[in-house]
MDTraj code that builds the backbone (N, CA, C; nanometers):
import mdtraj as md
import numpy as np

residues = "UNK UNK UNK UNK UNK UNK UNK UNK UNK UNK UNK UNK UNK UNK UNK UNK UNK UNK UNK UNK UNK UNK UNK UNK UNK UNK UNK UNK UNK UNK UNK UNK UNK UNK UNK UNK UNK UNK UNK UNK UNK UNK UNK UNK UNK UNK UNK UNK UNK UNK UNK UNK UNK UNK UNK UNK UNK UNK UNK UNK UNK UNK UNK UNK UNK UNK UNK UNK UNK UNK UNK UNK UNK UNK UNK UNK UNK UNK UNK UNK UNK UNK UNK UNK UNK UNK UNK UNK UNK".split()
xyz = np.array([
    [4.0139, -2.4758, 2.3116],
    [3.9408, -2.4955, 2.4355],
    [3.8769, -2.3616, 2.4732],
    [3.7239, -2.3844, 2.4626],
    [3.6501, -2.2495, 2.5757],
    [3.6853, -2.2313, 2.6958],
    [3.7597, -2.1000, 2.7295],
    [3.7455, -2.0836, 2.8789],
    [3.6846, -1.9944, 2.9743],
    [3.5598, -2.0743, 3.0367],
    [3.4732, -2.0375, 3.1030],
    [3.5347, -1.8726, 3.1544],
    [3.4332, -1.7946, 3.1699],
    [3.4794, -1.6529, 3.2619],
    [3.5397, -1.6176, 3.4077],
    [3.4650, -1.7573, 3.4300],
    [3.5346, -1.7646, 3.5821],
    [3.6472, -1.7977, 3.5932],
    [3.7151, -1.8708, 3.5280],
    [3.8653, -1.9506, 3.5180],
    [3.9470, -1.8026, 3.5001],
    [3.9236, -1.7124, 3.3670],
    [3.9755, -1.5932, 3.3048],
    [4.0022, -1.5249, 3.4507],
    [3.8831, -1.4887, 3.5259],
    [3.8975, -1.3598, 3.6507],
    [3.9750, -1.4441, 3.7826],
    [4.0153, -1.5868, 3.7727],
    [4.0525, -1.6478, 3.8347],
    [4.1606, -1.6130, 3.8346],
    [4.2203, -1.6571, 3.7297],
    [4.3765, -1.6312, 3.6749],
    [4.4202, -1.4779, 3.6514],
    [4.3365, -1.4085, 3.6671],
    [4.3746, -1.2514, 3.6457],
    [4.4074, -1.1932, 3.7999],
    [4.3524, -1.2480, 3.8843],
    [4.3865, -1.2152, 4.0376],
    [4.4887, -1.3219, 4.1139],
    [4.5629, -1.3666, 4.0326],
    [4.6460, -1.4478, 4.0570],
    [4.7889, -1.3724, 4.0588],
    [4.9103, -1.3945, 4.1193],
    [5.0197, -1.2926, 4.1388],
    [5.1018, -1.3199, 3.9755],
    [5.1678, -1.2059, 3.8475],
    [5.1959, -1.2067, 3.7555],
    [5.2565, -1.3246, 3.7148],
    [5.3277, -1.3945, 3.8106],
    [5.4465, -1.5194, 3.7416],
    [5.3135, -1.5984, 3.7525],
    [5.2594, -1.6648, 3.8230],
    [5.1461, -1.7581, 3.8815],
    [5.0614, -1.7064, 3.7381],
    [5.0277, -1.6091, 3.6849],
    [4.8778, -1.6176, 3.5938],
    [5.0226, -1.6555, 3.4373],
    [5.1136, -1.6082, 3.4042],
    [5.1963, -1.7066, 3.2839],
    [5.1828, -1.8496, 3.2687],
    [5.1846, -1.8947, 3.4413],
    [5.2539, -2.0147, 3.4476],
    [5.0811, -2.1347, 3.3785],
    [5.0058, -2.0127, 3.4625],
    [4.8657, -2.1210, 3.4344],
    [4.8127, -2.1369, 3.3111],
    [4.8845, -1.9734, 3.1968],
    [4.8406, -1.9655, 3.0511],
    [4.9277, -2.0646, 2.9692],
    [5.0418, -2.1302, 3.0436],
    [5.0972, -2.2382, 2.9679],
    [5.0702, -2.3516, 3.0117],
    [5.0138, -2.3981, 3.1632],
    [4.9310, -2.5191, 3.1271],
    [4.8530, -2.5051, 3.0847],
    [4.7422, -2.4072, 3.0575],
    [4.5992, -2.4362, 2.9176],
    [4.6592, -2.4226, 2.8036],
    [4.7504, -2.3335, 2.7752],
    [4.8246, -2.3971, 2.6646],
    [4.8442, -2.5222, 2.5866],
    [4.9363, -2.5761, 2.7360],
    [5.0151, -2.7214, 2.6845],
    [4.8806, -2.8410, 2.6735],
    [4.7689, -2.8216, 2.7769],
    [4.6317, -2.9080, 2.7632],
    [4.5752, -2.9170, 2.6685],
    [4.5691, -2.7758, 2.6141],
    [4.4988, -2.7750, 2.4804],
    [4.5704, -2.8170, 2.3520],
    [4.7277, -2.7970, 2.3635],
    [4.7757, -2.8501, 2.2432],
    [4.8141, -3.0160, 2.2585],
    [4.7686, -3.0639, 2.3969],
    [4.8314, -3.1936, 2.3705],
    [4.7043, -3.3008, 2.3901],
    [4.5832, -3.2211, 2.4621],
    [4.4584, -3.3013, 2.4944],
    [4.3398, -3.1906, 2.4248],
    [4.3358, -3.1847, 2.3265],
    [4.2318, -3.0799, 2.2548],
    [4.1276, -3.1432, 2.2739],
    [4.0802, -3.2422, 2.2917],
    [3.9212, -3.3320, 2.3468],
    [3.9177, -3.2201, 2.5320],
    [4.0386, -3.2184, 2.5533],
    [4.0032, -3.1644, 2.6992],
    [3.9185, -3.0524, 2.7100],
    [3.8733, -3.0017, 2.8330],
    [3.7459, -2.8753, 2.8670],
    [3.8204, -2.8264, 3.0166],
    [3.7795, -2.7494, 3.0196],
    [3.8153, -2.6715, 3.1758],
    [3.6938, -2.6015, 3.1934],
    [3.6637, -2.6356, 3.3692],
    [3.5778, -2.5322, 3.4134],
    [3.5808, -2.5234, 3.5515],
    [3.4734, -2.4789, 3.5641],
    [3.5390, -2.3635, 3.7463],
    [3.4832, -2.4406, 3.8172],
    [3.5253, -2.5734, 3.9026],
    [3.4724, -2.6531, 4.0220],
    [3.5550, -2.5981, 4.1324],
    [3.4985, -2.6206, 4.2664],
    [3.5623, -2.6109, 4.3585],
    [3.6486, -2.4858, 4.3966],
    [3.5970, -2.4021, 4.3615],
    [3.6647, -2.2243, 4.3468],
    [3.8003, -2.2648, 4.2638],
    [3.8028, -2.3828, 4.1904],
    [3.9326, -2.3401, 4.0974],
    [3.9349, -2.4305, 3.9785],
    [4.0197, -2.3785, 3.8906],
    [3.9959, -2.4660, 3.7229],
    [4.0227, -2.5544, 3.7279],
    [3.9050, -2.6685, 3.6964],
    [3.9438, -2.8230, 3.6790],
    [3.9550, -2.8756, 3.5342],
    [4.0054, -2.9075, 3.4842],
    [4.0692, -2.9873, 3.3000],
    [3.9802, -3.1311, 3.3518],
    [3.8822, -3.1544, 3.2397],
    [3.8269, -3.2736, 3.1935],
    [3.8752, -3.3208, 3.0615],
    [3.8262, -3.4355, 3.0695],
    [3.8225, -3.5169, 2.9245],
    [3.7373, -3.6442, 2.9297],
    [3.6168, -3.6450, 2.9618],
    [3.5449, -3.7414, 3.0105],
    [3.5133, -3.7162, 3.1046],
    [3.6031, -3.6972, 3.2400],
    [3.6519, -3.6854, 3.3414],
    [3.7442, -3.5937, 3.3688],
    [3.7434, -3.5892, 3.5276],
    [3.8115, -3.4943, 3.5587],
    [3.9567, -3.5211, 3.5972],
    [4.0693, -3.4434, 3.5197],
    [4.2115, -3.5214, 3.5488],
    [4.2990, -3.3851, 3.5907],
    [4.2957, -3.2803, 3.5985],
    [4.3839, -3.2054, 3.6177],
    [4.3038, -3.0849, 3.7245],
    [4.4047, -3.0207, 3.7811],
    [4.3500, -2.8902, 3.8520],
    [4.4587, -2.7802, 3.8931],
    [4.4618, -2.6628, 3.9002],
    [4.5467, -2.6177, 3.9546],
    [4.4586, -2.4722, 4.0205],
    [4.5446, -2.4150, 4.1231],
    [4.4994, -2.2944, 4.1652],
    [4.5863, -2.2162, 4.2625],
    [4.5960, -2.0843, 4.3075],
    [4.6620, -1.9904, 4.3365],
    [4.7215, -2.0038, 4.4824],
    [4.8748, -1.9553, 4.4945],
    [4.9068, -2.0109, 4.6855],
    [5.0130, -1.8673, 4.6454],
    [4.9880, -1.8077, 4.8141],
    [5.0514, -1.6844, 4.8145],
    [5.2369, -1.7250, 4.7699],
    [5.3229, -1.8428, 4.7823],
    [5.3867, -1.8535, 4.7620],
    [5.4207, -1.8919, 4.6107],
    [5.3484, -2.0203, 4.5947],
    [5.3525, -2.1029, 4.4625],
    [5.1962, -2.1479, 4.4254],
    [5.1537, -2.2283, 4.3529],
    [5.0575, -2.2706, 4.2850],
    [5.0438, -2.4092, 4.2423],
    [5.0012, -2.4769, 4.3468],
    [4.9623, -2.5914, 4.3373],
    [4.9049, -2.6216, 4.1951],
    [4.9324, -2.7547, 4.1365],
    [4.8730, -2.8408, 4.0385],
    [4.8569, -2.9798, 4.0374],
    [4.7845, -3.0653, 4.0044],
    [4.7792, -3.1994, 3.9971],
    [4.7361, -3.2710, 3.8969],
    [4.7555, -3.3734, 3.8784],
    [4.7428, -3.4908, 3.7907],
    [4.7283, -3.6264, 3.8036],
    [4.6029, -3.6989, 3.7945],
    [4.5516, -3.7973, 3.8511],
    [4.6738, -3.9602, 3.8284],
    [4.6757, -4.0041, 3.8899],
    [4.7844, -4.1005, 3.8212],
    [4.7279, -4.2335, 3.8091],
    [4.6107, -4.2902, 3.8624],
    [4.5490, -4.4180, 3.8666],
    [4.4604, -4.4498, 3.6964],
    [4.4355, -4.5834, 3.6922],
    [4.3619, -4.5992, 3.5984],
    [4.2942, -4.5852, 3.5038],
    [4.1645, -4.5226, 3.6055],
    [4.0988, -4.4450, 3.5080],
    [4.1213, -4.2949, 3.4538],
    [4.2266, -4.2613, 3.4375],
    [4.2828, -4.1517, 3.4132],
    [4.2559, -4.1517, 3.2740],
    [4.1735, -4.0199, 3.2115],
    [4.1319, -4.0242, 3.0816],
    [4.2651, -3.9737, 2.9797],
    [4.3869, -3.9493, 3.0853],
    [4.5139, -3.9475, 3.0323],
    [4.5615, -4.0333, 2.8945],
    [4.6210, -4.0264, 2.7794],
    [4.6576, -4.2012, 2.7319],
    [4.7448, -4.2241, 2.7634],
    [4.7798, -4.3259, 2.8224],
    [4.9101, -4.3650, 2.8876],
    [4.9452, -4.3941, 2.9910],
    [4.8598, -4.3433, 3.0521],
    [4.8269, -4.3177, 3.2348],
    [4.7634, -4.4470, 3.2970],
    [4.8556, -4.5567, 3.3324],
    [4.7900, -4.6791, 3.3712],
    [4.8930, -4.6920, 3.5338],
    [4.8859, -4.5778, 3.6144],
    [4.9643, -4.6334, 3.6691],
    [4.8454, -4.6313, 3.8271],
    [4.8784, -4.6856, 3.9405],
    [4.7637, -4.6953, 4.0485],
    [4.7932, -4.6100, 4.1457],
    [4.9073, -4.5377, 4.1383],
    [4.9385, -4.4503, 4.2455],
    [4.8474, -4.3340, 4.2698],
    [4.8505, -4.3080, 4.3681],
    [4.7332, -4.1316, 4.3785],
    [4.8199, -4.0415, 4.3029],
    [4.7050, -3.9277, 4.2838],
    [4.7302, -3.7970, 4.2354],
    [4.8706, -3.7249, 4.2464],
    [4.9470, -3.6725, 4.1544],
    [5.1073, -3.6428, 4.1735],
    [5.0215, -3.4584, 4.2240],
    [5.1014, -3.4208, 4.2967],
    [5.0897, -3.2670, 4.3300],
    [5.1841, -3.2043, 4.2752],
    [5.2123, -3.0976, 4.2256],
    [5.3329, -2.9851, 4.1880],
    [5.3033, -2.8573, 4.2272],
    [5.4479, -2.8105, 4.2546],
    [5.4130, -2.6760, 4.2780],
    [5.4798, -2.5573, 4.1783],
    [5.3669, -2.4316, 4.1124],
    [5.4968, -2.3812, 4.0388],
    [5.5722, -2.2658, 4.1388],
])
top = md.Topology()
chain = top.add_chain()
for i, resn in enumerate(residues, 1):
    res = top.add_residue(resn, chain, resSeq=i)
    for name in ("N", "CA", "C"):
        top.add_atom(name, md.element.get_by_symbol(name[0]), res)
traj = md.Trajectory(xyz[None], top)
């Protein structure tokens, strides 16, 4: 996966545990959704695959992330109708 420059200076001003945590979800995206792309919407990195299914970005405490959970989730597997799950790392 290319990652845009903005995502890079994103995650570099992010607090040390917070920029690991985000190099192992592009990690884990890329080794488990390699069709996926990331790029810089909304002042923070959004993961496509068709569509847009993932996001995460920087909180002085923790670091919000999400994952779409309805239908059209370009997820495979992902048939469920509930909204978006939030996490925090």
């Amino acid at each position: 996966m290319k990652i845009p420059e903005e995502v890079l200076d994103y995650i570099a001003q992010a607090p040390e545990q917070q920029q690991q945590i985000m190099k192992q979800l592009i990690d884990l995206i890329d080794r488990e959704i390699p069709e996926a792309s990331v790029s810089f919407k909304w002042s923070q990195p959004v993961f496509a695959c068709g569509k847009d299914f993932a996001y995460f970005k920087t909180g002085k405490r923790n670091s919000p992330w999400a994952f779409p959970t309805d239908r059209s989730s370009p997820i495979p597997g992902n048939s469920s109708r509930a909204p978006a799950k939030l996490y925090a790392m």
